[in-house]
mmCIF file of the N, C-alpha and C atoms, coordinates in Angstrom:
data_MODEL
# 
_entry.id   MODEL 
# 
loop_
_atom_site.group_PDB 
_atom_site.id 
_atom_site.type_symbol 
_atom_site.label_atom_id 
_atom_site.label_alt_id 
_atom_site.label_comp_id 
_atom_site.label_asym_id 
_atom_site.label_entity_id 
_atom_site.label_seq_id 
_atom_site.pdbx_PDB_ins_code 
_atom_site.Cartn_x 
_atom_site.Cartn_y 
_atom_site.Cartn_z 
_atom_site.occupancy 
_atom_site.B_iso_or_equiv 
_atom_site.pdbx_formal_charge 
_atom_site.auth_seq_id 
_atom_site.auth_comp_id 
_atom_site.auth_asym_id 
_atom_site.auth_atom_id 
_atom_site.pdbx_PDB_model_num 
ATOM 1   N N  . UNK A 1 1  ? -22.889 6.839  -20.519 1.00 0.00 ? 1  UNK A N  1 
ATOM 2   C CA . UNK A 1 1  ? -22.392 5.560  -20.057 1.00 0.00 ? 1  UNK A CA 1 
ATOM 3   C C  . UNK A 1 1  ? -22.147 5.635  -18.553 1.00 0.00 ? 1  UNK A C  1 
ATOM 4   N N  . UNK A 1 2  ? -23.168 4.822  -18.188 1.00 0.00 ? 2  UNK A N  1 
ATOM 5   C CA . UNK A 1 2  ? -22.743 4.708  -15.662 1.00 0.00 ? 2  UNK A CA 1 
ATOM 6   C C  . UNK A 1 2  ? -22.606 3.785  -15.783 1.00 0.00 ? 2  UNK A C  1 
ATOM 7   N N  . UNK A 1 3  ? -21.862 3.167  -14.954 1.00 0.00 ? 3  UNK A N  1 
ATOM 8   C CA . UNK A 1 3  ? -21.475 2.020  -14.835 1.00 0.00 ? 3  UNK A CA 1 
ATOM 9   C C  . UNK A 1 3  ? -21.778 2.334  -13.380 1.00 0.00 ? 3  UNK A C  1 
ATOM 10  N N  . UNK A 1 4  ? -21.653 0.892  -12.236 1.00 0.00 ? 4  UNK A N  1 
ATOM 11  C CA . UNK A 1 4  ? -21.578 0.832  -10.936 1.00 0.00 ? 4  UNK A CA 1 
ATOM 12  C C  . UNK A 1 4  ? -19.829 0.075  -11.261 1.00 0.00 ? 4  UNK A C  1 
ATOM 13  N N  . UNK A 1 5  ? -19.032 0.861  -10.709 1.00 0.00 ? 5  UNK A N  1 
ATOM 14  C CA . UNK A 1 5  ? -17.843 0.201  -9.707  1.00 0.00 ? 5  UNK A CA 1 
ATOM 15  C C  . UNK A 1 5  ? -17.469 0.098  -8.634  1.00 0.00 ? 5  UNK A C  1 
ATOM 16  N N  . UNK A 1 6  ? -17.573 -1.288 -8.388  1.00 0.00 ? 6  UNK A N  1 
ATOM 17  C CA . UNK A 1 6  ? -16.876 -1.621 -6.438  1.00 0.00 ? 6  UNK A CA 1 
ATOM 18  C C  . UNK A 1 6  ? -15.950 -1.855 -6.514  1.00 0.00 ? 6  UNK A C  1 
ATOM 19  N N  . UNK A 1 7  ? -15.154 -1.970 -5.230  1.00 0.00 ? 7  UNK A N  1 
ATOM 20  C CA . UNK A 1 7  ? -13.653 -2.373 -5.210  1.00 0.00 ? 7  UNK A CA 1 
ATOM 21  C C  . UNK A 1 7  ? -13.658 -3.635 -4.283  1.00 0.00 ? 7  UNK A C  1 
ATOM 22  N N  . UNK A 1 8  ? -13.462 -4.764 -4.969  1.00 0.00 ? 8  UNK A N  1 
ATOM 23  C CA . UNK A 1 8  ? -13.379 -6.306 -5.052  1.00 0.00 ? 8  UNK A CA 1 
ATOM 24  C C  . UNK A 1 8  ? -13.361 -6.915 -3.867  1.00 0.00 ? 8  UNK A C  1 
ATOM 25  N N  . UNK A 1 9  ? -12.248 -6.825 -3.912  1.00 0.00 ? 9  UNK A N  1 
ATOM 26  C CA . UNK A 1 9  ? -11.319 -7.659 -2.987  1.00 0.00 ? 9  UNK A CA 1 
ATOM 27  C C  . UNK A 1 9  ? -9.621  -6.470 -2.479  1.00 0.00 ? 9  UNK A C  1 
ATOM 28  N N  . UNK A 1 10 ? -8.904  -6.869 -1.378  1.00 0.00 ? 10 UNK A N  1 
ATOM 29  C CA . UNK A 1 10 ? -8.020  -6.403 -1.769  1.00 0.00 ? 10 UNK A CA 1 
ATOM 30  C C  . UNK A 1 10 ? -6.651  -7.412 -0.858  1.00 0.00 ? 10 UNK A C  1 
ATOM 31  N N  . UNK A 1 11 ? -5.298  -7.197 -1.347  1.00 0.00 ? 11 UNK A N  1 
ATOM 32  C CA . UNK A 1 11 ? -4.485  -8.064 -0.719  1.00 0.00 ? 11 UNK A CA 1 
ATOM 33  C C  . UNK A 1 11 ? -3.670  -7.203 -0.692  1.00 0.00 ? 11 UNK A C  1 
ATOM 34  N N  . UNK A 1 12 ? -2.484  -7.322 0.663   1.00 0.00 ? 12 UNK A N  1 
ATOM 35  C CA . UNK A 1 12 ? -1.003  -6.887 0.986   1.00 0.00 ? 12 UNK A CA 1 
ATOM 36  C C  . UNK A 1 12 ? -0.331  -7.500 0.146   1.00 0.00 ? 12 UNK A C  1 
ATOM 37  N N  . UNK A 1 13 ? 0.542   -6.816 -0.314  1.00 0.00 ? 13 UNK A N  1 
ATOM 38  C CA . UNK A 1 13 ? 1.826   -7.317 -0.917  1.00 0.00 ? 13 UNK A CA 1 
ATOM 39  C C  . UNK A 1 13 ? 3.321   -6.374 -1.098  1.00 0.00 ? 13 UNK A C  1 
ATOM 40  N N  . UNK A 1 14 ? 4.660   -6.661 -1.514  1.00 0.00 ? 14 UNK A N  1 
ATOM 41  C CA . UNK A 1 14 ? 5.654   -6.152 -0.747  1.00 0.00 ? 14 UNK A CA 1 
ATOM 42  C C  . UNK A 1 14 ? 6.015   -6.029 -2.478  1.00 0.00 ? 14 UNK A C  1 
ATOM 43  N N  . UNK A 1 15 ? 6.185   -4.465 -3.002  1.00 0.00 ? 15 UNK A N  1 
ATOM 44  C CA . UNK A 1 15 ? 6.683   -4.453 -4.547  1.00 0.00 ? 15 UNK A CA 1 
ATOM 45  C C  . UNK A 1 15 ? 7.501   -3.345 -4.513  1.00 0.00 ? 15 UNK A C  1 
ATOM 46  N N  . UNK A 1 16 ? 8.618   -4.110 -4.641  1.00 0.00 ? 16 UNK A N  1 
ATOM 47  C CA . UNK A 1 16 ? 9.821   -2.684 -4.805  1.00 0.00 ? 16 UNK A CA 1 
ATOM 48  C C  . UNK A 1 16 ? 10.319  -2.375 -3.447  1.00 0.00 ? 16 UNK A C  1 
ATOM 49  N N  . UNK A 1 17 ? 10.211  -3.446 -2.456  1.00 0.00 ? 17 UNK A N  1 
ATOM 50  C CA . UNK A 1 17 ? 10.574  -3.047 -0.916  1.00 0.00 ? 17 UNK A CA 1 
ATOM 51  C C  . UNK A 1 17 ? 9.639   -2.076 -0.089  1.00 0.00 ? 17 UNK A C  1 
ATOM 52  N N  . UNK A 1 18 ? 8.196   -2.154 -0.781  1.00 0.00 ? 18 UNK A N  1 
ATOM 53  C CA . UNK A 1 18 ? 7.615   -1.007 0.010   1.00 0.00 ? 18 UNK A CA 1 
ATOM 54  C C  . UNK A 1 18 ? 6.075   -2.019 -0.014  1.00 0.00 ? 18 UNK A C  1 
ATOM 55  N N  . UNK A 1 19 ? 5.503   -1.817 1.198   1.00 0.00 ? 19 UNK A N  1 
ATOM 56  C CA . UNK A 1 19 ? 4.351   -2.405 1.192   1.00 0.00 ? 19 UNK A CA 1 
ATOM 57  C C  . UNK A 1 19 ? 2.803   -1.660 1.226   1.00 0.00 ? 19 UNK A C  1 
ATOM 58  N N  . UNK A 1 20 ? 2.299   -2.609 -0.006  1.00 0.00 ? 20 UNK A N  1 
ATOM 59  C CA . UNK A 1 20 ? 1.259   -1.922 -0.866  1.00 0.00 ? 20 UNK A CA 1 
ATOM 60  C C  . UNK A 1 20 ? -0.196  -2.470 -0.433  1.00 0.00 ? 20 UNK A C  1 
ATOM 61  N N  . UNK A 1 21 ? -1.441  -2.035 -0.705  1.00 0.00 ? 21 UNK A N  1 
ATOM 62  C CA . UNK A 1 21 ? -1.985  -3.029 -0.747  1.00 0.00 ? 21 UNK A CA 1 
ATOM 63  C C  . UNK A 1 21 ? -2.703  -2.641 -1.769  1.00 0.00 ? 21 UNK A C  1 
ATOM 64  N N  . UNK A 1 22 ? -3.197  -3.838 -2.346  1.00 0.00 ? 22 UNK A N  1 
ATOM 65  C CA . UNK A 1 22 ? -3.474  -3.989 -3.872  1.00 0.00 ? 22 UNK A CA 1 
ATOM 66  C C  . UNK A 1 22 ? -5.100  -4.386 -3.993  1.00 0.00 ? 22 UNK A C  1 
ATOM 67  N N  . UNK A 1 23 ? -5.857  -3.540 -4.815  1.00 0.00 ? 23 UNK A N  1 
ATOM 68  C CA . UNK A 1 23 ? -7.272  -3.324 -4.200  1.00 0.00 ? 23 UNK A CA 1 
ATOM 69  C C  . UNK A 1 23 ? -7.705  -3.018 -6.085  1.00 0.00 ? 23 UNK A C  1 
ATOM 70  N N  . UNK A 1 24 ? -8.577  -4.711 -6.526  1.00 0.00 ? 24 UNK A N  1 
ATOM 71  C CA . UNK A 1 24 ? -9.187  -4.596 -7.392  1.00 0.00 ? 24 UNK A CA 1 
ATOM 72  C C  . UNK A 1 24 ? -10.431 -4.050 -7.396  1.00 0.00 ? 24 UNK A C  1 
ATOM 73  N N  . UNK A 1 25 ? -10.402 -3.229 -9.047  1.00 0.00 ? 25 UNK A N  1 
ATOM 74  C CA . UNK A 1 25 ? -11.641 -2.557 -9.278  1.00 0.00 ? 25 UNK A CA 1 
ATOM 75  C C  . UNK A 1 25 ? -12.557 -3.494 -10.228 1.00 0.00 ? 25 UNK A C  1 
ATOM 76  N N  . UNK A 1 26 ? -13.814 -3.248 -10.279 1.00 0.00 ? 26 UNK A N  1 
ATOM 77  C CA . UNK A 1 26 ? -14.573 -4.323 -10.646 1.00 0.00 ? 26 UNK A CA 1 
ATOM 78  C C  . UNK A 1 26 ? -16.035 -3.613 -11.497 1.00 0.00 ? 26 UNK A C  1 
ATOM 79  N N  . UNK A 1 27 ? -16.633 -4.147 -12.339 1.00 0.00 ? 27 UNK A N  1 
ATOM 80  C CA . UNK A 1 27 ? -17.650 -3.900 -12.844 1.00 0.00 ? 27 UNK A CA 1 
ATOM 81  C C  . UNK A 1 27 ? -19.239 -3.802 -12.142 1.00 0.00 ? 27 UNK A C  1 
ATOM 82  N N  . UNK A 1 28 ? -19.964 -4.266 -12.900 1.00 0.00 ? 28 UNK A N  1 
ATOM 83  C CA . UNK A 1 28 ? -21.333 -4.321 -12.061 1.00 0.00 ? 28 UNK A CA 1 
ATOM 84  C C  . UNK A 1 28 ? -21.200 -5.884 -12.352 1.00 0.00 ? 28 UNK A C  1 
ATOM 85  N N  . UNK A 1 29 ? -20.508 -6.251 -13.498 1.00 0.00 ? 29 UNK A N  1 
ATOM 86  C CA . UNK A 1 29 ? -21.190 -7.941 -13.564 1.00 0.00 ? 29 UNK A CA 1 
ATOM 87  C C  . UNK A 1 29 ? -19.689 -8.302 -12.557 1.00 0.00 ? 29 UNK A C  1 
ATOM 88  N N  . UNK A 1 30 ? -18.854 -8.023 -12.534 1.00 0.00 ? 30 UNK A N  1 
ATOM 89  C CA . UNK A 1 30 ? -18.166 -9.018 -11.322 1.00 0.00 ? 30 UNK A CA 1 
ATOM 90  C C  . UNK A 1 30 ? -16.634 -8.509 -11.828 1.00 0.00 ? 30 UNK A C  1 
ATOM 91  N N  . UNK A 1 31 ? -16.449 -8.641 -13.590 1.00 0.00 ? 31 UNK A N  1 
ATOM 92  C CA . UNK A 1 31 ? -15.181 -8.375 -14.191 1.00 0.00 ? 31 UNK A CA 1 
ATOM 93  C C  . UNK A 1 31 ? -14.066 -7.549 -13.656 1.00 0.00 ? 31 UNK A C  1 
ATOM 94  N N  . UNK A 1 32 ? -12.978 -7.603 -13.506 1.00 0.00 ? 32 UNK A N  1 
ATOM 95  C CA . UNK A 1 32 ? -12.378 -7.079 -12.846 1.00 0.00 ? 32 UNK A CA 1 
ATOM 96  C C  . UNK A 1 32 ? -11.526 -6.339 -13.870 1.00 0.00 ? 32 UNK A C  1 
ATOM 97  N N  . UNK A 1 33 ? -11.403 -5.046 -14.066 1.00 0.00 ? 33 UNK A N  1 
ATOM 98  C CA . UNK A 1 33 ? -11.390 -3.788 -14.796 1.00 0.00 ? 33 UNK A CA 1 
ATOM 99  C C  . UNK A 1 33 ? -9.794  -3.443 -14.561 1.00 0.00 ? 33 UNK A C  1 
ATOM 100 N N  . UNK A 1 34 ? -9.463  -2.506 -13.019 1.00 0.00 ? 34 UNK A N  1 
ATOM 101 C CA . UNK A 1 34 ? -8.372  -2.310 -13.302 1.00 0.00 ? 34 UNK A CA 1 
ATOM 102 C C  . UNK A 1 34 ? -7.892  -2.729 -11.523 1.00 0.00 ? 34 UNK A C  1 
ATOM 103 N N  . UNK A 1 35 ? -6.829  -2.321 -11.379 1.00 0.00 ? 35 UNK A N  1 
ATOM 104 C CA . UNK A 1 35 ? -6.373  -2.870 -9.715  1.00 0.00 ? 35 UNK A CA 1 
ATOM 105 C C  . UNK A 1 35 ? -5.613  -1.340 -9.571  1.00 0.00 ? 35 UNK A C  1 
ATOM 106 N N  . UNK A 1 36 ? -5.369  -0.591 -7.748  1.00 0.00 ? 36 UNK A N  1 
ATOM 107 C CA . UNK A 1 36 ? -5.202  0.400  -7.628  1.00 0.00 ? 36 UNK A CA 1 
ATOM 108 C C  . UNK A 1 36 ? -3.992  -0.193 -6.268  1.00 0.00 ? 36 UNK A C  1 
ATOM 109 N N  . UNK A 1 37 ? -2.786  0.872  -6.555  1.00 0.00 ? 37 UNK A N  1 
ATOM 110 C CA . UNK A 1 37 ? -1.907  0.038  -5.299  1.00 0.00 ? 37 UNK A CA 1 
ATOM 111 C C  . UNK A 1 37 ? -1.977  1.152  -4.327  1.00 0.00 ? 37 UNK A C  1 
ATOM 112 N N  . UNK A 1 38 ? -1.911  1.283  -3.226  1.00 0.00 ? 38 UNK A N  1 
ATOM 113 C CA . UNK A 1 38 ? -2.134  2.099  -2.236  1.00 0.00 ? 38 UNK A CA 1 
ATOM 114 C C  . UNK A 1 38 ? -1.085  1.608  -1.377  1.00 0.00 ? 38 UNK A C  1 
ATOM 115 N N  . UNK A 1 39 ? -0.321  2.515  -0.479  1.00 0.00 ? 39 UNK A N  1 
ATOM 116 C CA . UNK A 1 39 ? 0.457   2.374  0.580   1.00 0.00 ? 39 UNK A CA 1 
ATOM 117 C C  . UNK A 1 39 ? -0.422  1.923  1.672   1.00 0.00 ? 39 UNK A C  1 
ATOM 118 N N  . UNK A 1 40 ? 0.303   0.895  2.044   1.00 0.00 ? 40 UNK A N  1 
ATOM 119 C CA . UNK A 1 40 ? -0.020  0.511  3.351   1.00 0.00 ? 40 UNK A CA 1 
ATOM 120 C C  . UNK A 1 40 ? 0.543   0.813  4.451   1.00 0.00 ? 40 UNK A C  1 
ATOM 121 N N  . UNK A 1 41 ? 1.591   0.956  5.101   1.00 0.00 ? 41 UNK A N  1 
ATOM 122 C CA . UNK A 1 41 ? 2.184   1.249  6.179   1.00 0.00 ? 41 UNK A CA 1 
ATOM 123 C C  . UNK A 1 41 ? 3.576   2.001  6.114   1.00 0.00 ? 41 UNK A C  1 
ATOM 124 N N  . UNK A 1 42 ? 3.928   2.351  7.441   1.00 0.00 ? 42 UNK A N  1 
ATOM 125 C CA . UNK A 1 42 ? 5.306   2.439  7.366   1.00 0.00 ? 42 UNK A CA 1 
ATOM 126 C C  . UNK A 1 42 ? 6.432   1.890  7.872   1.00 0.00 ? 42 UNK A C  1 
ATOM 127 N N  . UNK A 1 43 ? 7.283   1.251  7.734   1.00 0.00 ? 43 UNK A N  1 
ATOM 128 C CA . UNK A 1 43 ? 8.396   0.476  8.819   1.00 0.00 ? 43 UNK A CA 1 
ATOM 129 C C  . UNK A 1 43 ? 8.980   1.045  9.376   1.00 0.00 ? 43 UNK A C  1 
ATOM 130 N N  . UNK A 1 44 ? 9.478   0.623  10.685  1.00 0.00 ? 44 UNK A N  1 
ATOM 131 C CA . UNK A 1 44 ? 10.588  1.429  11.347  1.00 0.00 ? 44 UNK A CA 1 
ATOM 132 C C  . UNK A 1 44 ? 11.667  -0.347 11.502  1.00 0.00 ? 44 UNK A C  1 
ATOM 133 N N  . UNK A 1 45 ? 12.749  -0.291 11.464  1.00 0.00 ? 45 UNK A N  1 
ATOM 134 C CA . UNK A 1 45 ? 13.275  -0.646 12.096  1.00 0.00 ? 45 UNK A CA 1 
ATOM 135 C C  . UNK A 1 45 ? 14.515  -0.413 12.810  1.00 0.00 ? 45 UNK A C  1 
ATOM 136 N N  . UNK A 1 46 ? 15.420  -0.976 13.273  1.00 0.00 ? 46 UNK A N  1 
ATOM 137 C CA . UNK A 1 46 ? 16.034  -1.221 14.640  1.00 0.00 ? 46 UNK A CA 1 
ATOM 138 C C  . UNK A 1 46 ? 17.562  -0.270 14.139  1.00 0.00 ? 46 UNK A C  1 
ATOM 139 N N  . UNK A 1 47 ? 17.758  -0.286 12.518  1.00 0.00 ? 47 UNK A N  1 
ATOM 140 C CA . UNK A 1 47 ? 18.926  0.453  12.177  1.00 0.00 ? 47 UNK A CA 1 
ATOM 141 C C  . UNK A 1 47 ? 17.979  2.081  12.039  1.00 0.00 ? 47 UNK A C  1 
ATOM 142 N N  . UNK A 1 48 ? 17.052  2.435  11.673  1.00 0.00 ? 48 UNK A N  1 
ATOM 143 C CA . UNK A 1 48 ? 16.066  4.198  11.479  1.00 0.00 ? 48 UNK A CA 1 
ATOM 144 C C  . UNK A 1 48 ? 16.315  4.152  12.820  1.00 0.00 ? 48 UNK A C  1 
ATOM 145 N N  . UNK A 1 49 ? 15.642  3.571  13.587  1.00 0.00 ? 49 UNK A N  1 
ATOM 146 C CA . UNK A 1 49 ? 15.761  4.148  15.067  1.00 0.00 ? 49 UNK A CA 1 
ATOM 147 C C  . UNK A 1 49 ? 17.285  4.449  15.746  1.00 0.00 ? 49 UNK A C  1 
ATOM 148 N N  . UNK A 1 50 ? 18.083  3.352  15.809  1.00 0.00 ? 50 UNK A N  1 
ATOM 149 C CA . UNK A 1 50 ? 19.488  3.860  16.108  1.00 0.00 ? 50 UNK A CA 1 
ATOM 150 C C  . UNK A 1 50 ? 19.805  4.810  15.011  1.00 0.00 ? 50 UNK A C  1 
ATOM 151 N N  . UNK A 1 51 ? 19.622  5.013  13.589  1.00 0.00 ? 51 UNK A N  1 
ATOM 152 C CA . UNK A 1 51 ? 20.105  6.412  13.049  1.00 0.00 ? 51 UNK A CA 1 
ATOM 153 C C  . UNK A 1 51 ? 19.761  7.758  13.486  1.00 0.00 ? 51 UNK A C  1 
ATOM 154 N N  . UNK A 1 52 ? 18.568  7.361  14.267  1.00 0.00 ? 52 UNK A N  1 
ATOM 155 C CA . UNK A 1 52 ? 17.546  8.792  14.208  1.00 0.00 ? 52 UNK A CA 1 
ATOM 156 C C  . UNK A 1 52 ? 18.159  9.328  15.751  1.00 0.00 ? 52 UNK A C  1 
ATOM 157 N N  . UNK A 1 53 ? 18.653  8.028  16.731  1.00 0.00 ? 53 UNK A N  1 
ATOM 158 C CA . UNK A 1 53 ? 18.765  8.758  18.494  1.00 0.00 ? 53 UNK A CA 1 
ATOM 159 C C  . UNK A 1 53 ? 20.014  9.273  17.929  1.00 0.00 ? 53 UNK A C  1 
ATOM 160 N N  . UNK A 1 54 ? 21.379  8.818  17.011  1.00 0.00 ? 54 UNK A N  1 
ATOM 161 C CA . UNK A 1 54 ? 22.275  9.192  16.679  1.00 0.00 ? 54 UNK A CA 1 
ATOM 162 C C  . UNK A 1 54 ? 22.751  10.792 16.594  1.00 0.00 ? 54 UNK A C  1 
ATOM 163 N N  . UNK A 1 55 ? 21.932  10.359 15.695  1.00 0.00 ? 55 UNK A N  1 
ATOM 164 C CA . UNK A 1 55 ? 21.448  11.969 15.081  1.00 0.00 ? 55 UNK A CA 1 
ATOM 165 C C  . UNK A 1 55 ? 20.939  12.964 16.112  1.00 0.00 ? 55 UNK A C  1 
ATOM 166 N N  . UNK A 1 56 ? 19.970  12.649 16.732  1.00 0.00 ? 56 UNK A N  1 
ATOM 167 C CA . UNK A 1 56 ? 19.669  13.453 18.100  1.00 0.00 ? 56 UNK A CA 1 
ATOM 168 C C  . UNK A 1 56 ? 20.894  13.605 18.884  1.00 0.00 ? 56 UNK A C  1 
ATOM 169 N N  . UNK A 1 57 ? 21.861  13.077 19.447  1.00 0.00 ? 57 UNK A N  1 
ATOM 170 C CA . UNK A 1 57 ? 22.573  13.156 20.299  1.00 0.00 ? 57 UNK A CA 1 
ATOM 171 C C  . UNK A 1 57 ? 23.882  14.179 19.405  1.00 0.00 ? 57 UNK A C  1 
ATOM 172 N N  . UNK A 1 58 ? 24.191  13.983 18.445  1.00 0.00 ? 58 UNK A N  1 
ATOM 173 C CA . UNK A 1 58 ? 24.489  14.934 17.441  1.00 0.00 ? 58 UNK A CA 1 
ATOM 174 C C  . UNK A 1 58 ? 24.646  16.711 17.752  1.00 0.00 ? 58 UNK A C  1 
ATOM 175 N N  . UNK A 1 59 ? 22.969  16.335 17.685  1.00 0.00 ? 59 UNK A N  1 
ATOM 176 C CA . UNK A 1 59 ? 23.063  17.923 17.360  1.00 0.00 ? 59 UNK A CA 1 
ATOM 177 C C  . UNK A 1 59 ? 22.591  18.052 18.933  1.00 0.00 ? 59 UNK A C  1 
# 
């Protein structure tokens, strides 16, 4: 049994506070089989950064 699988389409989305992007798997006729979530990025913001110089000045 071969099958050909491509991967579709894919979209960002934010699940569980962490952002994913979400990337359907697909058949040879088009059907869409299963979906795979993958990390997309990482955030920093403005409270990590003041924790992190904090911390530097710290030690």
């Amino acid at each position: 049994m071969t099958e050909n699988l491509t991967a579709k389409k894919s979209k960002i989305n934010r699940i569980g506070g962490y952002i994913l992007r979400i990337v359907s798997i697909a058949d040879s006729s088009g059907k869409i089989l299963s979906y795979v979530l993958k990390p997309h990025q990482v955030e920093f913001r403005l409270q990590d950064v003041l924790s992190d110089t904090v911390k530097w000045r710290i030690n």
